[in-house]
C-alpha positions as semicolon CSV with decimal commas, in nm:
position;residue;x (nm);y (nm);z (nm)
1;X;0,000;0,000;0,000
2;X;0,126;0,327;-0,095
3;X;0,152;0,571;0,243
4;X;-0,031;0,906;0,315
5;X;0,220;1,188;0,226
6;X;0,166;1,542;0,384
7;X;0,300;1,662;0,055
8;X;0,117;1,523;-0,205
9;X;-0,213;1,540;-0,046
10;X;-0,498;1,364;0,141
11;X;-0,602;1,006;0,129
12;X;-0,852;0,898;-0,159
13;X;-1,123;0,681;0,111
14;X;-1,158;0,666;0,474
15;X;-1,048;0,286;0,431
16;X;-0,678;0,418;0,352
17;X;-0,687;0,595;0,685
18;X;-0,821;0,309;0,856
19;X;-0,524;0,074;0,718
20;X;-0,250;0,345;0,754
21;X;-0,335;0,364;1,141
22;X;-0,344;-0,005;1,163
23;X;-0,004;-0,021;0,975
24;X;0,157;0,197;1,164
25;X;0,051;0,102;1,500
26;X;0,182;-0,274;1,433
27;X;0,495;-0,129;1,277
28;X;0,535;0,080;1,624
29;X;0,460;-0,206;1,835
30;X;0,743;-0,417;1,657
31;X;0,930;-0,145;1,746
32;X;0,864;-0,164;2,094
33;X;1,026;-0,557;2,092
34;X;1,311;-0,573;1,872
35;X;1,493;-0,315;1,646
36;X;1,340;-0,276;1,294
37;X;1,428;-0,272;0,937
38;X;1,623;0,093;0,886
39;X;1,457;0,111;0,563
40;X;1,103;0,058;0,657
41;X;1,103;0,319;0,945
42;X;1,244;0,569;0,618
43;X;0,971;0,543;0,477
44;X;0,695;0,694;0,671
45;X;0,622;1,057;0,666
46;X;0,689;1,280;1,025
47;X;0,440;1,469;0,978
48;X;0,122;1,265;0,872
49;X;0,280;1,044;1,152
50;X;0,211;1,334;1,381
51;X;-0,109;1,425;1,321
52;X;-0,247;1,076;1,348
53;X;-0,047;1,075;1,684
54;X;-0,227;1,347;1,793
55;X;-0,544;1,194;1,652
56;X;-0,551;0,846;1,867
57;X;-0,734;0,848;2,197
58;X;-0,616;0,466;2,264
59;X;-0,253;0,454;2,517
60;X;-0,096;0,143;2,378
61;X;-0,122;0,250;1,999
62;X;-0,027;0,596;2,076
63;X;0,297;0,470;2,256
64;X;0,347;0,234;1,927
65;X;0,302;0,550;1,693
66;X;0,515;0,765;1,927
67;X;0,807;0,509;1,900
68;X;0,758;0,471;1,566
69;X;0,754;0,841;1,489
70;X;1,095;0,876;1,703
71;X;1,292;0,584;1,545
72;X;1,174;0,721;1,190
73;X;1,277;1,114;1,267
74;X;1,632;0,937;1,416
75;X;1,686;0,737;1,086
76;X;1,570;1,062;0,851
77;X;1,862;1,247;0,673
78;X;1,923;1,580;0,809
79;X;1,700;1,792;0,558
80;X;1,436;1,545;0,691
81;X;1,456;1,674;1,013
82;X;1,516;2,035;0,919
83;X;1,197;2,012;0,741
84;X;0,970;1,847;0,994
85;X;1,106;2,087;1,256
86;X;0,985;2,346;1,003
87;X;0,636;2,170;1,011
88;X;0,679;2,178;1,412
89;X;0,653;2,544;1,371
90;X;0,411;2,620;1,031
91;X;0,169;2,335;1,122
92;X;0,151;2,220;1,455
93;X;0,079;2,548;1,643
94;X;-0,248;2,702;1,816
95;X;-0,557;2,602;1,602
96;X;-0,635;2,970;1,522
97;X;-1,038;2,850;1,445
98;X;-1,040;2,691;1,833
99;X;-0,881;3,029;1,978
100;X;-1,134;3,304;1,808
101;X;-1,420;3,044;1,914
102;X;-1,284;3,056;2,272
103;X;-1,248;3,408;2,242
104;X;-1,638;3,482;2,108
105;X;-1,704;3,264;2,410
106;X;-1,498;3,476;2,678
107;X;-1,666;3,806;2,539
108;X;-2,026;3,655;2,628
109;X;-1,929;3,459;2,921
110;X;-1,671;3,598;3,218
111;X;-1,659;3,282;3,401
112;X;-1,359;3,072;3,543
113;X;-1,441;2,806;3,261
114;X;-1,425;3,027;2,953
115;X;-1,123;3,145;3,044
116;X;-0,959;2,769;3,071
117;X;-1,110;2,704;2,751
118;X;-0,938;2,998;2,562
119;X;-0,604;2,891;2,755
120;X;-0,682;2,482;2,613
121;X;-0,709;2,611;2,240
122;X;-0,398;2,885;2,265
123;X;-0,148;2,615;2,362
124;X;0,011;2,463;2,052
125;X;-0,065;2,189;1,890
126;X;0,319;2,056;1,918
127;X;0,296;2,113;2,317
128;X;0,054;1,808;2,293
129;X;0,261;1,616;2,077
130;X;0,549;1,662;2,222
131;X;0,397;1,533;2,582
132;X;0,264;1,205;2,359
133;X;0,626;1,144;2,211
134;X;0,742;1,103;2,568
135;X;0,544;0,830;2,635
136;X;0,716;0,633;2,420
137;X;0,990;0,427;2,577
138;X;1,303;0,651;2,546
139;X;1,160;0,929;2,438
140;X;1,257;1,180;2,713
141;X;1,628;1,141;2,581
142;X;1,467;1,170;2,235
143;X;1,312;1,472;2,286
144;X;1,609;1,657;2,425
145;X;1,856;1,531;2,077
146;X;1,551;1,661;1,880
147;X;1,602;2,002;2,057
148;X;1,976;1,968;2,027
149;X;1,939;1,939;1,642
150;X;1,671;2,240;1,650
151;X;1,984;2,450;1,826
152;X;2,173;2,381;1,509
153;X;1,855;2,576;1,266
154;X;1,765;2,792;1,492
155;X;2,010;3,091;1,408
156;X;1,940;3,090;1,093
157;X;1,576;3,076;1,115
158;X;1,439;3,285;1,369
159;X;1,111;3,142;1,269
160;X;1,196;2,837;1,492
161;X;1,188;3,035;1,816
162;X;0,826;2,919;1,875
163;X;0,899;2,548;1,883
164;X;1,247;2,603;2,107
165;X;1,032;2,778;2,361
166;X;0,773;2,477;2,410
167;X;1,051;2,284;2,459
168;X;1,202;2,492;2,676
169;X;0,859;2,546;2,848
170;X;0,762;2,134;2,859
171;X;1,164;2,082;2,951
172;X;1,126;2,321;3,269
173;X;0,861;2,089;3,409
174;X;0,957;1,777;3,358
175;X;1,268;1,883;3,435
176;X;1,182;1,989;3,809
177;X;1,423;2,006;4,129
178;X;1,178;1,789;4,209
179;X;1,248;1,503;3,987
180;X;1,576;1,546;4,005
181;X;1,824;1,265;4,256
182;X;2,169;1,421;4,380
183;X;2,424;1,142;4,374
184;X;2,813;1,153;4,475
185;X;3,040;1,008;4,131
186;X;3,349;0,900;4,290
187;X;3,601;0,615;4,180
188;X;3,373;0,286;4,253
189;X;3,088;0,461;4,010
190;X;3,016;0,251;3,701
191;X;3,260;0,293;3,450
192;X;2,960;0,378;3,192
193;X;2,877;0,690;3,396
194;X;3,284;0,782;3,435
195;X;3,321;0,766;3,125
196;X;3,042;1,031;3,071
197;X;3,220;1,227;3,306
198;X;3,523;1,260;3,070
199;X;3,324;1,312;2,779
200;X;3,132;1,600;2,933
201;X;3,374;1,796;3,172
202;X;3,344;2,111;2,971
203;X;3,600;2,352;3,170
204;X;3,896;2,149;3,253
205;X;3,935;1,873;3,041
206;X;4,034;1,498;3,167
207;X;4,316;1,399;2,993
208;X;4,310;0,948;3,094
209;X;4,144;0,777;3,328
210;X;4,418;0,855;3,552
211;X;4,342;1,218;3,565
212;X;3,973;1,111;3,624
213;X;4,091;0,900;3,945
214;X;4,289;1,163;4,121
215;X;3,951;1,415;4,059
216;X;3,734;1,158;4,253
217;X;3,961;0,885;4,450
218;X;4,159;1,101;4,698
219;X;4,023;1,177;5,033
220;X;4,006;1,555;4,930
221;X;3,854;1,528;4,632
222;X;3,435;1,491;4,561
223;X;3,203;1,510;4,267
224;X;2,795;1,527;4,233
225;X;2,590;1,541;3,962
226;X;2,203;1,554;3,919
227;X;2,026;1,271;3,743
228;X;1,664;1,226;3,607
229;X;1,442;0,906;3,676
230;X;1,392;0,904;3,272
231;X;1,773;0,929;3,229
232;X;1,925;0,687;3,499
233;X;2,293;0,686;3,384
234;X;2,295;0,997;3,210
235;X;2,444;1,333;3,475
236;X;2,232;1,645;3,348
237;X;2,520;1,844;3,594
238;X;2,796;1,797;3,744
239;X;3,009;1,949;3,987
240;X;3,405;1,885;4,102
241;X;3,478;1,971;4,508
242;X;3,851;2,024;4,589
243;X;3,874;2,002;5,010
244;X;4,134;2,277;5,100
245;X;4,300;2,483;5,349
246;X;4,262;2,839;5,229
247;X;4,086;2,975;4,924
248;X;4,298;2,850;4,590
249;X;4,428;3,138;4,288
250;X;4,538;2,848;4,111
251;X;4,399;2,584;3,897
252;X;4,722;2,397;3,845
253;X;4,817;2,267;4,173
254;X;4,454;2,103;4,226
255;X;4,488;1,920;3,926
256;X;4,855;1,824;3,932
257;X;4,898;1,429;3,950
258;X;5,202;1,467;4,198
259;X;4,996;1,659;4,438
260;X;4,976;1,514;4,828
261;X;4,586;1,505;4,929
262;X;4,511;1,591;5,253
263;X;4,261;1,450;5,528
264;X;3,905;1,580;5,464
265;X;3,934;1,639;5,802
266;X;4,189;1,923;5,808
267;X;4,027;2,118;5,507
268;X;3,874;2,452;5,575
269;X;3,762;2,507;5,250
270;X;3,532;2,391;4,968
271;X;3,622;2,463;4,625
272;X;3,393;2,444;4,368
273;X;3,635;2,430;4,036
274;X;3,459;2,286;3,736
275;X;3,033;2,259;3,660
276;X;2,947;2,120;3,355
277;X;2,631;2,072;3,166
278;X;2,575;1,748;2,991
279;X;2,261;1,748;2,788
280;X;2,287;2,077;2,524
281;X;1,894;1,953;2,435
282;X;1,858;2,124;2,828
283;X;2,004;2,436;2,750
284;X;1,802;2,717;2,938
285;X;1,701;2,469;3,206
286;X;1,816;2,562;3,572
287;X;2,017;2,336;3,763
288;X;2,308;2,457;3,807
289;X;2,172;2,657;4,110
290;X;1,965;2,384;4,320
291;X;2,355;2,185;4,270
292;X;2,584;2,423;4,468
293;X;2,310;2,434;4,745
294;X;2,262;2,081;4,754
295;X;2,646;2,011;4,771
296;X;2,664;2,286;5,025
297;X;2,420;2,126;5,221
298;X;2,557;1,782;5,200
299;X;2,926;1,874;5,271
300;X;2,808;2,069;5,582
301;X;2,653;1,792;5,709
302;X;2,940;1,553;5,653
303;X;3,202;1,801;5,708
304;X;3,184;2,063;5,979
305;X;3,494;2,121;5,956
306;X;3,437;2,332;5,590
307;X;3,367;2,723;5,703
308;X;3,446;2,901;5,333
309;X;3,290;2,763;5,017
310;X;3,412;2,897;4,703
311;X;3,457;2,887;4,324
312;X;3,766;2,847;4,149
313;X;3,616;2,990;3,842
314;X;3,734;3,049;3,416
315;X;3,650;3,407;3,273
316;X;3,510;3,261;2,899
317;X;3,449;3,591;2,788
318;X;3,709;3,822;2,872
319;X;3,982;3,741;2,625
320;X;3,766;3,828;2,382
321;X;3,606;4,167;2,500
322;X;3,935;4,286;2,608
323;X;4,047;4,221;2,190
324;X;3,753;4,426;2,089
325;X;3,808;4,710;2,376
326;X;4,177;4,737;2,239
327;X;4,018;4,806;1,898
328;X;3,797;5,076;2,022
329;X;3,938;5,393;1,913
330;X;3,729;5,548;2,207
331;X;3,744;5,242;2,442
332;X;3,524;5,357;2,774
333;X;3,803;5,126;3,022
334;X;4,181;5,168;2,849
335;X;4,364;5,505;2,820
336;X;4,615;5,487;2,572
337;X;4,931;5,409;2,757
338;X;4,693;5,036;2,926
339;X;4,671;4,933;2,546
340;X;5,051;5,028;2,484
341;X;5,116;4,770;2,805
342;X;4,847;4,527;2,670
343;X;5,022;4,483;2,299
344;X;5,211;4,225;2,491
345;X;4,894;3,937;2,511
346;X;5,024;3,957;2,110
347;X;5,331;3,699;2,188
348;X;5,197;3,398;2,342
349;X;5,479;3,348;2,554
350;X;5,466;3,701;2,729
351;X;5,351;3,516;3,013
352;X;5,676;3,322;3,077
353;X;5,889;3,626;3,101
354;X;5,852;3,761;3,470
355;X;5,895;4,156;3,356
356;X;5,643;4,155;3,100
357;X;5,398;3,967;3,281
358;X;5,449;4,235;3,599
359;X;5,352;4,477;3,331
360;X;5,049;4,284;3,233
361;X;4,945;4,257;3,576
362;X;4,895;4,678;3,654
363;X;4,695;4,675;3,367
364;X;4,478;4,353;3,301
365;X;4,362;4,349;3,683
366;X;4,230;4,680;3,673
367;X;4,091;4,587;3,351
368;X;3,941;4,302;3,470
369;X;3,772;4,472;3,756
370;X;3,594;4,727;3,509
371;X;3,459;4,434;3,293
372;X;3,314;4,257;3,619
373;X;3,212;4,564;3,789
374;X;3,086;4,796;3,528
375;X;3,104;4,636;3,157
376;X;2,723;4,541;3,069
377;X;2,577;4,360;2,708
378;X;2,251;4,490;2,559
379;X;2,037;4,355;2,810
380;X;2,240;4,538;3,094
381;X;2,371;4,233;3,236
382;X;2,758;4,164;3,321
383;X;2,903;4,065;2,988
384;X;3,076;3,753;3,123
385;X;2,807;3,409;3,146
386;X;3,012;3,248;3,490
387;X;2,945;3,582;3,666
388;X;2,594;3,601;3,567
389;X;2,495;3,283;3,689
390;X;2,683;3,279;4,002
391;X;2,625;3,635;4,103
392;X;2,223;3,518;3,990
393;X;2,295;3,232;4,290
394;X;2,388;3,520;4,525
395;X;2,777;3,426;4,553
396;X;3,010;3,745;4,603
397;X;3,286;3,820;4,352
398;X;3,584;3,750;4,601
399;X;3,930;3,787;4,405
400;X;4,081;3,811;4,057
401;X;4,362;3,577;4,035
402;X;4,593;3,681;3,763
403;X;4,816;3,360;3,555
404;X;4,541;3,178;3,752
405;X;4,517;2,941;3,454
406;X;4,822;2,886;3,195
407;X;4,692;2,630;3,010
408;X;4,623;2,675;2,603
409;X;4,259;2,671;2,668
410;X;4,254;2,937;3,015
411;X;4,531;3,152;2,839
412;X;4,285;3,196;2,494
413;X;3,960;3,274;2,676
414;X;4,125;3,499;2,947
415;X;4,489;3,533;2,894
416;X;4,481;3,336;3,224
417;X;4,281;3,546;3,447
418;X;4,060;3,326;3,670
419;X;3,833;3,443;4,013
420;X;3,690;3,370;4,319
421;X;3,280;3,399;4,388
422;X;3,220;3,333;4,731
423;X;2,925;3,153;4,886
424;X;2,918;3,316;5,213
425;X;2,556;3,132;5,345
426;X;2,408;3,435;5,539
427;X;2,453;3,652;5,268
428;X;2,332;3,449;4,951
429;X;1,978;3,560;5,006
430;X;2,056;3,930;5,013
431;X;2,305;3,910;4,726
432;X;2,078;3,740;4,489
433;X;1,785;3,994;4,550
434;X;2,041;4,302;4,512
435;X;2,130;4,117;4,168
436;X;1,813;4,042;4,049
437;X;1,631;4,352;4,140
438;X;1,908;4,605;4,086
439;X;2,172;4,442;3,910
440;X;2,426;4,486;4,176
441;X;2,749;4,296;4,111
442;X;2,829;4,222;4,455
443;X;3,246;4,199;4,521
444;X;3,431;4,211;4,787
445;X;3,628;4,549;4,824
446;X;3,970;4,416;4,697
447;X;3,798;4,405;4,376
448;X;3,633;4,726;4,389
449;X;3,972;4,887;4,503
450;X;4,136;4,740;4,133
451;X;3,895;4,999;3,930
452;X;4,166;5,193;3,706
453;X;4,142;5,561;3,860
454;X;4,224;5,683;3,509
455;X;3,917;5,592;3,342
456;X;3,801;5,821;3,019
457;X;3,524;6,078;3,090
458;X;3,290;5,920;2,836
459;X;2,953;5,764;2,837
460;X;2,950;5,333;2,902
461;X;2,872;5,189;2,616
462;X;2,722;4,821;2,637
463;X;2,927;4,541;2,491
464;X;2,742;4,367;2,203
């Protein structure tokens, strides 16, 4: 039998309809027991898949569809996907004819159940279909590598934003601090989860597996990450604790192999050096956030010993605002004579010669200080990501640590420059609302005290 197409039309008789459901329900529930032919599952059409999805009312052949549907859009070649993600956004959104009915209704009837009826027929279509989809078994990790491929349209069709934001809306629930189970990752953790854990650190990357164990074998050393009933072995988040005695400027020594741990026992400090995201199909979903204050929580409780808790932080951004400041004929945070100092960054070995990098120093701290304290992007946020989402979690900028990162990767981003945000616990609460009401960059007043004094008279301008 030849199959429904969304392209070339409608089905001649209701008897085609009536076999294509029947076909593709049996085709789904194969699915559902044992892998099936590649070439089949290319041959059915997303989209009339989708709307008979939408169209069943019975559970068991809606989870066959649903599986079908997923296995088909994970075997379609990529301008298969592109153009059923289209289709997401032309075809499946609010049925217009519903909504102006709903709203008739509202305008002759004020009550509580008009208004849930105009709210039923303005969510879109996809909302639905997405929510069906992750019935399916394995379709919550579907769904999220359907959103990562979206990411990859998205900037080149802004039309697209409408189907990214019911993800991002469905994500947010499902997604729920709720849902999600805190669990330490240390050496005995099965290897298919460690291995994750190398794949995914995104800030300091593992080199072996013996770079892996001293991260999570020594005494001193822990690691968390958040995980999802619907994802069991898969860390959304994760975040590495170094146990220390005094607030680290370094990242070096706390990764160096040769390094003698200490008892947990004697630290006084928790350092917070790497978080990484796992799932970029999550992107835009908090949990970053409800992690520090779980770990804080947890390492209280095992460790009263631990009084400071602290980040040992990268600056992603600043290597490459600083570039673009040094451009800036007018620049509103380097005179003339800090851009003379600064045309050393343009030998990548200035930092090995002691001299040049003292002359660095006077001027990329101060610098640094003006694009934490003052430097904002369109939206009048700090330009740099890190500081935005701790200083969102109420942590304190505490110190700029200058050469605190002399590896290729830290020297590219920042030229080195790594800080401190501190999580001092009876001030989180107050630091978060003066950020998130006011926009106040909280730091501590070494920071504030390496503003340059010799800033132009001239209007901020916001970084793009």
């Amino acid at each position: 039998m030849k199959f429904y197409s969304s392209r070339t039309g409608t089905a001649d008789t209701s008897t085609f309809l009536g076999d294509l459901i029947d076909t593709l329900t049996e085709r789904g529930r194969a699915l559902l027991g044992r892998k099936s032919d590649r070439d089949a599952i290319l041959q059915l059409d997303l989209i009339a898949m989708s709307e008979l999805l939408l169209s069943r009312r019975g559970e068991a052949s809606g989870v066959a569809l649903a599986q079908t549907l997923l296995a088909s859009y994970s075997a379609a070649p990529r301008p298969d996907r592109a153009a059923f993600l289209q289709a997401l956004a032309d075809r499946f959104g609010p049925d217009r004819g519903r909504v102006e009915d709903a709203i008739e209704a509202l305008g002759k009837d004020q009550g509580t159940e008009a208004l849930e009826a105009l709210h039923a027929a303005a969510e879109p279509r996809r909302q639905e279909l997405f929510r069906r989809l992750n019935l399916a078994p394995g379709g919550t990790a579907a769904l999220i590598r359907m959103r990562e491929d979206l990411s990859d349209y998205i900037k080149g069709n802004p039309g697209l934003k409408c189907v990214d934001a019911d993800f991002a809306h469905l994500f947010s629930s499902w997604f729920n601090r709720g849902f999600l189970v805190l669990r330490p990752i240390d050496w005995t953790t099965p290897a298919n989860i460690l291995e994750k854990i190398i794949r995914y650190e995104a800030v300091h990357a593992i080199q072996n597996w013996d770079d892996l164990r001293n991260r999570l074998e020594p005494e001193d050393r822990r690691c968390y990450g958040f995980f999802h009933p619907q994802l069991v072995d898969e860390p959304l988040i994760f975040v590495e604790v170094a146990l220390t005695k005094g607030i680290p400027d370094a990242i070096g020594p706390l990764l160096d192999l040769a390094r003698k741990p200490i008892a947990a026992s004697e630290a006084t400090t928790a350092v917070f050096y790497s978080i990484s995201n796992t799932q970029k199909g999550l992107g835009g979903v908090t949990f970053g956030n409800f992690l520090i204050k779980q770990v804080v929580e947890n390492l209280k409780r095992e460790l009263p010993n631990l009084k400071t808790f602290v980040t040992l932080s990268p600056v992603p951004g600043f290597a490459a605002w600083l570039a673009r400041e040094r451009k800036t004929e007018e620049s509103a945070c380097l005179v003339p004579e800090a851009k003379e100092a600064l045309t050393a960054l343009d030998d990548t070995a200035w930092y090995g010669d002691p001299a040049i990098a003292e002359r660095v120093r006077a001027v990329l701290i101060p610098t640094a200080a003006y694009y934490f304290l003052r430097a904002k992007d369109p939206k009048g946020r700090p330009v740099d990501p890190v500081a935005r989402f701790h200083l969102g979690n109420g942590a304190r900028l505490e110190r700029l640590n200058f050469l605190g990162d002399v590896s290729s990767k830290g020297l590219q981003q920042s030229h080195g420059l790594m800080v401190n945000y501190l999580y001092a616990l009876d001030e989180i609460e107050k630091n978060h609302e003066a950020f998130a009401e006011k926009g106040t960059v909280v730091a501590s007043p070494v920071v504030r005290k390496a503003l340059p004094t010799d800033l132009p008279s001239r209007d901020l301008v916001p970084t793009p």
